[in-house]
N, CA, C and O atoms as a MOPAC input file, in Angstrom:
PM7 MOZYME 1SCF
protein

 N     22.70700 1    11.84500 1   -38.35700 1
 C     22.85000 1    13.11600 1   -39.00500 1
 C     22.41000 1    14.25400 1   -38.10200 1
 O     22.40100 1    15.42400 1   -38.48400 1
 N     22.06200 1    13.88000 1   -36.94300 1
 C     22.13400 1    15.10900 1   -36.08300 1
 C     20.55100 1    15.47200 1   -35.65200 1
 O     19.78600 1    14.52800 1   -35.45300 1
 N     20.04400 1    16.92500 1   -35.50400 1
 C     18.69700 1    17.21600 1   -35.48800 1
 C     17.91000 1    18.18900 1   -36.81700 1
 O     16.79400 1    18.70500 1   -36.85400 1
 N     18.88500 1    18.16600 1   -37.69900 1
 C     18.56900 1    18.65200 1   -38.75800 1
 C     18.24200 1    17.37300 1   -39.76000 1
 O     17.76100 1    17.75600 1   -40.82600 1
 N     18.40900 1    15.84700 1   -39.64400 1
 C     18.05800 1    15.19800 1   -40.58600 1
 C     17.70000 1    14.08900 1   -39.60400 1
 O     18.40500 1    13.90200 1   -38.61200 1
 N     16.43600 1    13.22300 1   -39.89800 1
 C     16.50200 1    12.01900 1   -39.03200 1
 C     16.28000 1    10.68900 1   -40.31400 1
 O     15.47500 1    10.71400 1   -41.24500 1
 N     17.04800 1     9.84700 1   -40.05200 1
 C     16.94000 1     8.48300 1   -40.64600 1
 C     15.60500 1     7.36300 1   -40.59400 1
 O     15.58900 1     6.39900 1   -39.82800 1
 N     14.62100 1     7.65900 1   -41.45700 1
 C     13.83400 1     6.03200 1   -41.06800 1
 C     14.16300 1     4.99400 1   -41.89600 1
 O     13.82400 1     3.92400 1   -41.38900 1
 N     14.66800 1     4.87900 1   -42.93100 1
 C     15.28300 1     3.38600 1   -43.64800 1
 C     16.18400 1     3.91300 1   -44.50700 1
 O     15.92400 1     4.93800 1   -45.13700 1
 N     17.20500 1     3.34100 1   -44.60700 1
 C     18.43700 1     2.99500 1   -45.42900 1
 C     18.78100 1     2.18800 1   -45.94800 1
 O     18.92500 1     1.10600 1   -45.37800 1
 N     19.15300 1     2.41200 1   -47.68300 1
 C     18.62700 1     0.93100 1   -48.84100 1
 C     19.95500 1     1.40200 1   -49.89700 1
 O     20.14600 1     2.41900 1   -50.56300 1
 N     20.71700 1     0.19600 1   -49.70300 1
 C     22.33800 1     0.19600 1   -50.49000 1
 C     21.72700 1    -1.01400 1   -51.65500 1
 O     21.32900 1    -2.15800 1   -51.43100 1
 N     21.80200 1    -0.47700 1   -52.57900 1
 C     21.26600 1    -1.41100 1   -54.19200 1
 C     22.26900 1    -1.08100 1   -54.94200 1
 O     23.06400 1    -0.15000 1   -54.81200 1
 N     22.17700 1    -2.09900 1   -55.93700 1
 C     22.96600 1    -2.44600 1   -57.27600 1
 C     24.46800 1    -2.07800 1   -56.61300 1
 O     25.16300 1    -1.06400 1   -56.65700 1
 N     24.67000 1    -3.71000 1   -55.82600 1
 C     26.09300 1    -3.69000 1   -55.61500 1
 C     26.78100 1    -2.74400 1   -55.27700 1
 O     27.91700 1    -2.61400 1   -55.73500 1
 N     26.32000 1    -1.98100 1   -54.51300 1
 C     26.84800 1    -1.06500 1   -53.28000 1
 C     26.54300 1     0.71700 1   -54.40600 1
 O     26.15200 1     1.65800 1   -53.71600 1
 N     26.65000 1     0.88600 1   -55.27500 1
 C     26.71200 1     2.15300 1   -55.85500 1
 C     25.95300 1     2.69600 1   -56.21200 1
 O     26.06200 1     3.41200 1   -57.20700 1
 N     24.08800 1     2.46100 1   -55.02000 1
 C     23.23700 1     3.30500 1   -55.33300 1
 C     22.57900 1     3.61100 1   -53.64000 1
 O     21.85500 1     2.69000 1   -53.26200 1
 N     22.70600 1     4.46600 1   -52.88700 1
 C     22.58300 1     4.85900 1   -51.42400 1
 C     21.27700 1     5.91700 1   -51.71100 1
 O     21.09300 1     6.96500 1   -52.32900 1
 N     20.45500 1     4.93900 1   -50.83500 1
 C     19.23500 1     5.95900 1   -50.69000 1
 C     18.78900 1     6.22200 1   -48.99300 1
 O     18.80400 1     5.27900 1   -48.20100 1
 N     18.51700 1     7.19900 1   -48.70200 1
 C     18.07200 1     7.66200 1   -47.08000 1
 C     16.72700 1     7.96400 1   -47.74100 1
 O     16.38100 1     8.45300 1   -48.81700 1
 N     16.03900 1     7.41600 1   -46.53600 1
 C     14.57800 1     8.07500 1   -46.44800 1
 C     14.22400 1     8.62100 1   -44.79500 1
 O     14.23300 1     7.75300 1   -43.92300 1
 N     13.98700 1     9.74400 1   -44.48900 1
 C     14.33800 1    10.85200 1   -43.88000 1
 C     13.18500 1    11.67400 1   -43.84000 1
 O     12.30600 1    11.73500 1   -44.70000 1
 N     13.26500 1    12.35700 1   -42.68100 1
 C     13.00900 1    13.95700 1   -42.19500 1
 C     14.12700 1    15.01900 1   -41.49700 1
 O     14.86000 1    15.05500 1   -40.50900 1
 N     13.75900 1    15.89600 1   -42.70900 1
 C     14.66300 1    17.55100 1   -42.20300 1
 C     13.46900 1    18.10800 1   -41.80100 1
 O     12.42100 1    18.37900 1   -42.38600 1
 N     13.90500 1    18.22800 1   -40.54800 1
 C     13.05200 1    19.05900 1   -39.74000 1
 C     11.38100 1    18.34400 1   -39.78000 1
 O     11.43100 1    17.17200 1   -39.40500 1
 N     10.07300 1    18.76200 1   -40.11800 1
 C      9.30200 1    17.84600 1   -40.35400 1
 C      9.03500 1    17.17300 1   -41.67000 1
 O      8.61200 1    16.02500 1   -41.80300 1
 N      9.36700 1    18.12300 1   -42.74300 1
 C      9.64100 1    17.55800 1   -44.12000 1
 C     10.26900 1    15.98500 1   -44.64300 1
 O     11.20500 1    15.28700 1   -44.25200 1
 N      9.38600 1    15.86300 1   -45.56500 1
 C     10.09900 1    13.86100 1   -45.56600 1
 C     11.22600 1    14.41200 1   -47.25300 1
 O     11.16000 1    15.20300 1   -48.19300 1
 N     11.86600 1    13.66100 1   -46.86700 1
 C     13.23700 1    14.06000 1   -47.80600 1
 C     13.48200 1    12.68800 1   -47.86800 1
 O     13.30700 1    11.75000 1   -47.08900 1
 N     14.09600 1    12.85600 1   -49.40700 1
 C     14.48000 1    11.19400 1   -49.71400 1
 C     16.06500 1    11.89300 1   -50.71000 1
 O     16.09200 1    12.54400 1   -51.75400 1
 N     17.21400 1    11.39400 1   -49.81400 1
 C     18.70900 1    11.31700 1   -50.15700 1
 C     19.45300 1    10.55100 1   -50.90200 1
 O     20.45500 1    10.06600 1   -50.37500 1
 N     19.21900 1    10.31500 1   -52.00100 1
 C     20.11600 1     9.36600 1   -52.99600 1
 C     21.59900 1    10.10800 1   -53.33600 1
 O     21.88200 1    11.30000 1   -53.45300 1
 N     22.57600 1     8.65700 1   -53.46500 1
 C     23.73900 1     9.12600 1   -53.66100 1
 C     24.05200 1     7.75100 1   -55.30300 1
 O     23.81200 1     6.54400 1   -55.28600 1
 N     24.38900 1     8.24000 1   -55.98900 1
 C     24.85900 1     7.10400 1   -57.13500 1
 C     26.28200 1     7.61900 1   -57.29300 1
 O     26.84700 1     8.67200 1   -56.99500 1
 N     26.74200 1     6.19500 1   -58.01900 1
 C     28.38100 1     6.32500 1   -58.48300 1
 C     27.65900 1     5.17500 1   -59.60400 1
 O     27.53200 1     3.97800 1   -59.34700 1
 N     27.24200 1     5.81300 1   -60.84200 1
 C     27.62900 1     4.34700 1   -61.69000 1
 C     28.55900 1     3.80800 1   -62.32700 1
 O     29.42000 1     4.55100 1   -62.79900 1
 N     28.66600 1     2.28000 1   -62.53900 1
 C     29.75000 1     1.74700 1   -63.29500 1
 C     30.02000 1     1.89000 1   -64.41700 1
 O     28.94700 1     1.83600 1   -65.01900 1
 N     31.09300 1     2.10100 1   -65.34700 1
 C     31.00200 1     2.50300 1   -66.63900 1
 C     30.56600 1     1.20800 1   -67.67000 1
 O     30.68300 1     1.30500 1   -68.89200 1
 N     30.11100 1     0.13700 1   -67.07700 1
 C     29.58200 1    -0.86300 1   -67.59100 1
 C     27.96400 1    -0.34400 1   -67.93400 1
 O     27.16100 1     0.11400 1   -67.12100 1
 N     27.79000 1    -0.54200 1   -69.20900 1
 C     26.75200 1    -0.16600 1   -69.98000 1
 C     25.42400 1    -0.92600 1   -69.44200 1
 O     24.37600 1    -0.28900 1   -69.34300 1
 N     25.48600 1    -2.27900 1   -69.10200 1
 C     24.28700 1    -3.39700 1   -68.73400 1
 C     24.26000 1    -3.02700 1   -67.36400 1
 O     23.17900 1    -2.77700 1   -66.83300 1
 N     25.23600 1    -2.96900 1   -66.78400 1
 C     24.86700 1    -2.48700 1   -65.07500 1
 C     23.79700 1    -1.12400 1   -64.99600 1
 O     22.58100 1    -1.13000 1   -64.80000 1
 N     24.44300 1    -0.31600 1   -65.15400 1
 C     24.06500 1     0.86700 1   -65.76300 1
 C     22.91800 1     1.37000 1   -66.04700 1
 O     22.46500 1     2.48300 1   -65.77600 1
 N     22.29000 1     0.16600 1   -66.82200 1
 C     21.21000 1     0.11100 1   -67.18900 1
 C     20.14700 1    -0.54900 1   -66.20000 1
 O     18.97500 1    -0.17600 1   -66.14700 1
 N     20.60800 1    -1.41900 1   -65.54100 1
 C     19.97700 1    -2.16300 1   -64.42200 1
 C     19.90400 1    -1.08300 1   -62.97000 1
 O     18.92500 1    -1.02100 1   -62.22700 1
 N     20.70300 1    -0.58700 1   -62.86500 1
 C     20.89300 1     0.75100 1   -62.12400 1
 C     19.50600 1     2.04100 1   -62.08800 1
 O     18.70800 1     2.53700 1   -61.29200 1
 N     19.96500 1     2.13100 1   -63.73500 1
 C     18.12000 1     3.18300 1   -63.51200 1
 C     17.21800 1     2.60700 1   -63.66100 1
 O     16.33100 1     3.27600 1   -63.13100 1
 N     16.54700 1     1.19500 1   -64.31000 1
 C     15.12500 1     0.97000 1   -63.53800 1
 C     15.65200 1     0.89800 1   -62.08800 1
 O     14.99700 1     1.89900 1   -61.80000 1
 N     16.09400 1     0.67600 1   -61.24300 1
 C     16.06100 1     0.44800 1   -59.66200 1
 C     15.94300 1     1.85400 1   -59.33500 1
 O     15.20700 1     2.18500 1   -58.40600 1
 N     16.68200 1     2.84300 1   -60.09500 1
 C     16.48100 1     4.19300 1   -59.26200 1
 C     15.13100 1     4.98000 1   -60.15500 1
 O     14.69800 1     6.11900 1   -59.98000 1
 N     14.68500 1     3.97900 1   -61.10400 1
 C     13.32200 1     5.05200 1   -61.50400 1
 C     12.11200 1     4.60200 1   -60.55100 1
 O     11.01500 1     5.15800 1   -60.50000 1
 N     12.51300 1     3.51900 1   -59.82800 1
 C     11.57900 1     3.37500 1   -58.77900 1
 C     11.19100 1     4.09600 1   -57.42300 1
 O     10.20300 1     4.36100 1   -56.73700 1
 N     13.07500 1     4.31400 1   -57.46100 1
 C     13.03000 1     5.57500 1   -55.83900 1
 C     12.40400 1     6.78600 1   -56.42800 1
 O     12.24000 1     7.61900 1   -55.53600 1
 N     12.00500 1     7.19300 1   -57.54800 1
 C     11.95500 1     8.76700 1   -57.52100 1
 C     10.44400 1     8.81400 1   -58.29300 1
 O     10.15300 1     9.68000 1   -59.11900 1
 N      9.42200 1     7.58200 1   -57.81700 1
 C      8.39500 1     7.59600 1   -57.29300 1
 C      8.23300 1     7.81200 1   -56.22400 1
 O      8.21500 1     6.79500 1   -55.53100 1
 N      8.03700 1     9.09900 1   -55.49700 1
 C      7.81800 1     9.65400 1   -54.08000 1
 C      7.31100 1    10.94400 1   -53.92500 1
 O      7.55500 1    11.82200 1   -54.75200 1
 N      6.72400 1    11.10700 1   -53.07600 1
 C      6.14100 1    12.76300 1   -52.83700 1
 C      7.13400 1    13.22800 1   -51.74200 1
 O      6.74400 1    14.10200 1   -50.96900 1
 N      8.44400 1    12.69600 1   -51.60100 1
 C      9.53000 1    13.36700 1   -50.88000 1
 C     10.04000 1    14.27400 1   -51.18900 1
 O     10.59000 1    13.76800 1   -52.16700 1
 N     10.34900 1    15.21500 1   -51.20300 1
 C     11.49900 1    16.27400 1   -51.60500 1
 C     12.85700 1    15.35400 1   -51.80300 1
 O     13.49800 1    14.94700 1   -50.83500 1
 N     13.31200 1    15.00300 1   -53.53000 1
 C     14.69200 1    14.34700 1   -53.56400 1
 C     15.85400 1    15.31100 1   -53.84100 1
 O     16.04400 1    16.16000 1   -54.71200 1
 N     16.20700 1    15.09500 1   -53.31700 1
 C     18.06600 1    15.41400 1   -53.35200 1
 C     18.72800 1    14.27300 1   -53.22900 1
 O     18.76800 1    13.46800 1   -52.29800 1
 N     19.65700 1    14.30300 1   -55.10500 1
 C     20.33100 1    13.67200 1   -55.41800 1
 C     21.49000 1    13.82700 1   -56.11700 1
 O     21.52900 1    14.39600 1   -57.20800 1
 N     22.76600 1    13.19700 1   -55.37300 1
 C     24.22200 1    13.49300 1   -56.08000 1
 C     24.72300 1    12.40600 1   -56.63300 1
 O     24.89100 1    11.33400 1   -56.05300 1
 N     24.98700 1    12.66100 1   -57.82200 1
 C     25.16600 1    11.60200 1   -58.79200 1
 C     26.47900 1    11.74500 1   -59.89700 1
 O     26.90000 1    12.78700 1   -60.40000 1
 N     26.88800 1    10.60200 1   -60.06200 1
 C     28.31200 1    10.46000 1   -61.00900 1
 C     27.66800 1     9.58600 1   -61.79100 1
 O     28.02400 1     8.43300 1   -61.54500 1
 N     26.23300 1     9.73800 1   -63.29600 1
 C     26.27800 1     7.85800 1   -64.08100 1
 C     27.21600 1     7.62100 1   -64.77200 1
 O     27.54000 1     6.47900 1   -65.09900 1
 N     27.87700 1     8.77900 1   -65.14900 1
 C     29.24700 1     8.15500 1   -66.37900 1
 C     28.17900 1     8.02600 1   -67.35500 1
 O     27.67400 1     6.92900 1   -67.58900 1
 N     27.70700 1     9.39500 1   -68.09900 1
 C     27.42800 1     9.31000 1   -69.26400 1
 C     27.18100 1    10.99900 1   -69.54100 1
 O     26.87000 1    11.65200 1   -68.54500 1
 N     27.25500 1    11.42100 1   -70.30200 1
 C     26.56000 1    12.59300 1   -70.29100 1
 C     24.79600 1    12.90700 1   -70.54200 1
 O     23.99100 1    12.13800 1   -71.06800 1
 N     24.55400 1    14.18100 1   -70.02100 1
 C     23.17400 1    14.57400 1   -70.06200 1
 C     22.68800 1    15.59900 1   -71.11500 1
 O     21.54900 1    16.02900 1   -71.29700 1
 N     24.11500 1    15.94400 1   -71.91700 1
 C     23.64500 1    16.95000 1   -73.15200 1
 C     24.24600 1    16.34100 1   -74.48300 1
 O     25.16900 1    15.53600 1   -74.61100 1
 N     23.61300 1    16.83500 1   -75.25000 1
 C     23.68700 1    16.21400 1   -76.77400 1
 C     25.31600 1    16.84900 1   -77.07400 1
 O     26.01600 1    16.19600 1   -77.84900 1
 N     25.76100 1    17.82400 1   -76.59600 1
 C     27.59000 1    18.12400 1   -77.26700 1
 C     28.23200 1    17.75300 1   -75.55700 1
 O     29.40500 1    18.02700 1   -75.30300 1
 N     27.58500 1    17.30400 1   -74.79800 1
 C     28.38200 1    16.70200 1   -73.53200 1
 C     29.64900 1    15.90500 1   -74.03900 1
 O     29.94000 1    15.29000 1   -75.06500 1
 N     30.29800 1    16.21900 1   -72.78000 1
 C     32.18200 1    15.40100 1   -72.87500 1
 C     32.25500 1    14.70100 1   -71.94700 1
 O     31.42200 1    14.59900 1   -71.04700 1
 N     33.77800 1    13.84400 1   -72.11200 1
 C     34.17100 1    13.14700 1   -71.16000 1
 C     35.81900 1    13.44800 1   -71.11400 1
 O     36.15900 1    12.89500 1   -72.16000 1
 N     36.73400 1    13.85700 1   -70.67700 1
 C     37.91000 1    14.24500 1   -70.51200 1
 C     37.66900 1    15.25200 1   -71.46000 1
 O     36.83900 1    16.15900 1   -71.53400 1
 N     38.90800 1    14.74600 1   -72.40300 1
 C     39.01100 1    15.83600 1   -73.28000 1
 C     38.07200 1    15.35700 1   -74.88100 1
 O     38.08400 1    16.19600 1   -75.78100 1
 N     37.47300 1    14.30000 1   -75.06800 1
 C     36.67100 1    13.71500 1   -76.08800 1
 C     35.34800 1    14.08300 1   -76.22200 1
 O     34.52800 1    13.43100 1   -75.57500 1
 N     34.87700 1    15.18800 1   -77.07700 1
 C     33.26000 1    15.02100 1   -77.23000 1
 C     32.49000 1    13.59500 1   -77.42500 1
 O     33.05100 1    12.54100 1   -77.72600 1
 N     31.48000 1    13.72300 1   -77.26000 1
 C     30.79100 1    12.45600 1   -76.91200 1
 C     29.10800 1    12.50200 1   -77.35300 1
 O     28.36000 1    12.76900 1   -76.41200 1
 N     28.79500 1    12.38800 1   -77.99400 1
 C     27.21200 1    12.17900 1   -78.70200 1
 C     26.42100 1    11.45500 1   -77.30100 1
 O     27.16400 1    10.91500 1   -76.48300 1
 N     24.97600 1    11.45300 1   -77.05000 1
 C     24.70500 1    10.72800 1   -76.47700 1
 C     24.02100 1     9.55900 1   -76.74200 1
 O     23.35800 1     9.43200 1   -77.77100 1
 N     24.14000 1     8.53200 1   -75.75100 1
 C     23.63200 1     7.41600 1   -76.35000 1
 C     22.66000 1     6.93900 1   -75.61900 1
 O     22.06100 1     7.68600 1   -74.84500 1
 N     22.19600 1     5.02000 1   -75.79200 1
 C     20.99600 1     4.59700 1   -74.88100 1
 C     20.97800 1     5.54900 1   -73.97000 1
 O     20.53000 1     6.69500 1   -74.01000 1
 N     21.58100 1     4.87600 1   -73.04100 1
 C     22.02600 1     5.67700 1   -71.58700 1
 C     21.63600 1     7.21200 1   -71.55200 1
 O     20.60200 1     7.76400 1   -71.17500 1
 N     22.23000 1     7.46300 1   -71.81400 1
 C     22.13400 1     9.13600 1   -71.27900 1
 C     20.32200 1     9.22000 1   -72.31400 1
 O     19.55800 1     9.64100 1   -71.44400 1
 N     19.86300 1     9.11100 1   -73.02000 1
 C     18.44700 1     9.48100 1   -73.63600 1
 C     17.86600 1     9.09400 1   -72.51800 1
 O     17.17800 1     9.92600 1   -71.92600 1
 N     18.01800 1     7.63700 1   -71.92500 1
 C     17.03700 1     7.16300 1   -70.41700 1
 C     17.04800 1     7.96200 1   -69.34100 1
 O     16.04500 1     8.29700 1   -68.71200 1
 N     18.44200 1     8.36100 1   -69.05200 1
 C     18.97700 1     9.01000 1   -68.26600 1
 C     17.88100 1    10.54500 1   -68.22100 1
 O     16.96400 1    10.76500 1   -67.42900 1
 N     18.35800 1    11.39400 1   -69.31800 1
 C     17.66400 1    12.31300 1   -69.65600 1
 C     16.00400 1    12.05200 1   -69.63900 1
 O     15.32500 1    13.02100 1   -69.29900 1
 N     15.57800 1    11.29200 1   -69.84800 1
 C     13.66200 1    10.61800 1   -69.77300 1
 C     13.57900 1    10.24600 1   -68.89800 1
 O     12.38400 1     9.95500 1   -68.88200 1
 N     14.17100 1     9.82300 1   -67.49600 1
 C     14.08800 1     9.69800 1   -66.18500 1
 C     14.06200 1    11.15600 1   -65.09000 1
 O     13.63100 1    11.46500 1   -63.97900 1
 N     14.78000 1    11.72800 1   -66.16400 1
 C     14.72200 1    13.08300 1   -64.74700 1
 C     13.55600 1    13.76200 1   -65.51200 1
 O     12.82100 1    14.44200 1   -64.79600 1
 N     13.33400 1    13.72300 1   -66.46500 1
 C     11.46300 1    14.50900 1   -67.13700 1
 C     10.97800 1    13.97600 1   -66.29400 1
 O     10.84400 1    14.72500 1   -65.32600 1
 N     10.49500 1    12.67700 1   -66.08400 1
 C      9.70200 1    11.83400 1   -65.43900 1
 C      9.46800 1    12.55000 1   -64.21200 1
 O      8.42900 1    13.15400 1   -63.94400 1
 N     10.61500 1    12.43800 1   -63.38800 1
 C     10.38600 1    12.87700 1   -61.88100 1
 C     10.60400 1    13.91500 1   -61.39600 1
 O     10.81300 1    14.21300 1   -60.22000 1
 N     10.52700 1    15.03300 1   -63.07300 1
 C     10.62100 1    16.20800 1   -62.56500 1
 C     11.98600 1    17.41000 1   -62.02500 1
 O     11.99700 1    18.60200 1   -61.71600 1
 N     13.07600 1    16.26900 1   -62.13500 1
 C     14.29100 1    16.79900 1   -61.42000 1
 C     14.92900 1    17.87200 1   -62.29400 1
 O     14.43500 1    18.21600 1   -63.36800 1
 N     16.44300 1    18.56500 1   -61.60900 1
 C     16.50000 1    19.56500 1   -61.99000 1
 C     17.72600 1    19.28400 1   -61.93200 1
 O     18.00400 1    18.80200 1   -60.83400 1
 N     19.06400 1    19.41200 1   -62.99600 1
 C     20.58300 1    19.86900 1   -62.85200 1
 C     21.06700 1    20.68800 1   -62.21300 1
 O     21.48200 1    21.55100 1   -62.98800 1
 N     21.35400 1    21.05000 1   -60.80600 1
 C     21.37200 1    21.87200 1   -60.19200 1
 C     22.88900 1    22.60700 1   -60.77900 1
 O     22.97400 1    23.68400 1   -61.37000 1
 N     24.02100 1    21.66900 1   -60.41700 1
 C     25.24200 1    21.97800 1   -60.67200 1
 C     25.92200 1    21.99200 1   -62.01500 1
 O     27.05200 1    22.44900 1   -62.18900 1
 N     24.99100 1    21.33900 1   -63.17400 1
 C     24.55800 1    21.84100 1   -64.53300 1
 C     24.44500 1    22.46600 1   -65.11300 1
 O     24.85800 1    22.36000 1   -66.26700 1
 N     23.75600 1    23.59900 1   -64.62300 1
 C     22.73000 1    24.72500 1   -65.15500 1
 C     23.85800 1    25.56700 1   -64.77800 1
 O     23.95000 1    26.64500 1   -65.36500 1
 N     24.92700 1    25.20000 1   -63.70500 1
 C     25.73300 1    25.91700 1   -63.52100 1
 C     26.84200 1    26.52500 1   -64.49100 1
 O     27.08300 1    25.92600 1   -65.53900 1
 N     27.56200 1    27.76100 1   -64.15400 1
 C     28.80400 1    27.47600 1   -65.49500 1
 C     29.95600 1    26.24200 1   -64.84600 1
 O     30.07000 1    25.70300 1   -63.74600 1
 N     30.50600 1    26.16500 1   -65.80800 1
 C     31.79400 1    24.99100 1   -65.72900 1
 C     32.83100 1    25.58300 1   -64.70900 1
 O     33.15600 1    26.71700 1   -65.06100 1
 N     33.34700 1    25.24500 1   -63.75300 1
 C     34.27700 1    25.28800 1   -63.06300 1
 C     35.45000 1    24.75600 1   -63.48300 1
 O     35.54200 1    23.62000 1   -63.94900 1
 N     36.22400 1    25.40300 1   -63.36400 1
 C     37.57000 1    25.20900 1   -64.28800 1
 C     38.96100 1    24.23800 1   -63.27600 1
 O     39.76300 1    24.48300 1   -62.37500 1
 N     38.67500 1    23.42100 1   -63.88700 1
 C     39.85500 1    21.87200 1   -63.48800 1
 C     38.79600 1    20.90800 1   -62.91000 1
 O     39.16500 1    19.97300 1   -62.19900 1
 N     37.27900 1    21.13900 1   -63.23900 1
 C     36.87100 1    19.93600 1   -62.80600 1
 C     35.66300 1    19.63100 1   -63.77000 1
 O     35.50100 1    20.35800 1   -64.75000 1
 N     34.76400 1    18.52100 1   -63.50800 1
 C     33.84500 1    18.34400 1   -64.37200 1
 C     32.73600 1    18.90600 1   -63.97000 1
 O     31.76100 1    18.37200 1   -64.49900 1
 N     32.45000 1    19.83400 1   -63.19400 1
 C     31.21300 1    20.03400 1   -62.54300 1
 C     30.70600 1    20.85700 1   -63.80300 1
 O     31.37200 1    21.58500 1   -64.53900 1
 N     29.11200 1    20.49800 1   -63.87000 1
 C     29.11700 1    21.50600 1   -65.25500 1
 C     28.97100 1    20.91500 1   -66.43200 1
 O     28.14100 1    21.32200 1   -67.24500 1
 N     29.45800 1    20.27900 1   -66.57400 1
 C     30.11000 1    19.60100 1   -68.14000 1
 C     29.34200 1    18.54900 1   -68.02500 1
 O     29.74900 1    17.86300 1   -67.08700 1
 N     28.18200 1    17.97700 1   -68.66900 1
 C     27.31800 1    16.73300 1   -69.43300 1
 C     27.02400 1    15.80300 1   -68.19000 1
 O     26.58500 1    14.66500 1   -68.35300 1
 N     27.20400 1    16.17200 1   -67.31800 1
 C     26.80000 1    15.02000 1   -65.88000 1
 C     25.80800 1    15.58800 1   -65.03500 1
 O     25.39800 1    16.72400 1   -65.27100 1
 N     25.38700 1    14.93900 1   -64.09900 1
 C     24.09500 1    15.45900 1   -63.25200 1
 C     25.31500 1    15.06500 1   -62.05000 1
 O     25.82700 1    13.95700 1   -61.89500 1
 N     25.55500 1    16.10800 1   -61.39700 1
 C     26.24300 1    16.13400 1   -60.07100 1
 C     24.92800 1    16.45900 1   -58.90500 1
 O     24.55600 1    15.58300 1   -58.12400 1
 N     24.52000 1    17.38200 1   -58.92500 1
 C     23.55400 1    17.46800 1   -58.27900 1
 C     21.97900 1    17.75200 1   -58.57000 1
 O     21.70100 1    18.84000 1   -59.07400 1
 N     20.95200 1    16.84800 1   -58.28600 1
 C     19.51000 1    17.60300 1   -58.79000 1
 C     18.84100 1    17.33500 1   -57.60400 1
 O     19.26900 1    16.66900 1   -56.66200 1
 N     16.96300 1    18.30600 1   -57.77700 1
 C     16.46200 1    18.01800 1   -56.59900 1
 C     14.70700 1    18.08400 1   -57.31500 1
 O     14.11100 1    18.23900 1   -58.38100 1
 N     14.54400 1    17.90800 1   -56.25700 1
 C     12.49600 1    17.90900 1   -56.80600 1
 C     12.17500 1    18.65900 1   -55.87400 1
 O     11.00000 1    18.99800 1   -55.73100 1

């Protein structure tokens, strides 16, 4: 990543769709998670205990994330409102936990895409 980010370990979990860097920008320790979760409910679930473990850290996290669930109580998915369920309540009690923030959330909705709309695309600590 150049001289703006340096790599000390790199950790691919839960069947390839959870990428974590642990890192320094500049002298700062930064910890880089990337998720894609499966729309399988039990994976899913096996997915965030593994990532409520990474975000035990005094790193600065930045994390971009797709779980396939929503993060607000009138959150959607295409064109279907959607209540939330297990998932997204854990989901939602995992980022209290570690403090994180909806970056691209908090945002307004961008129009032809989902950014915005009941997902955590981007948060950070």
């Amino acid at each position: 990543m150049g001289r703006h980010f340096t790599t000390n370990r790199v950790t691919k979990q839960v069947n390839g769709r959870v990428l974590v860097l642990d890192g320094l920008r500049s002298s700062d320790p930064v910890k880089l998670i990337n998720v894609y979760a499966t729309p399988e409910k039990s994976e899913r679930l096996e997915m965030l205990g593994m990532l409520r473990m990474q975000l035990v850290t005094a790193r600065t996290i930045l994390m971009g994330s797709d779980f396939n669930c929503t993060v607000e109580v009138d959150g959607r998915t295409g064109s279907e409102s959607v209540g939330m369920d297990v998932m997204s309540r854990l989901l939602v009690e995992m980022i209290g936990e570690a403090s994180l923030r909806n970056v691209i959330g908090s945002m307004q909705q961008i129009p032809g895409t989902s950014l915005g709309v009941g997902r955590m695309d981007l948060c950070v600590h």
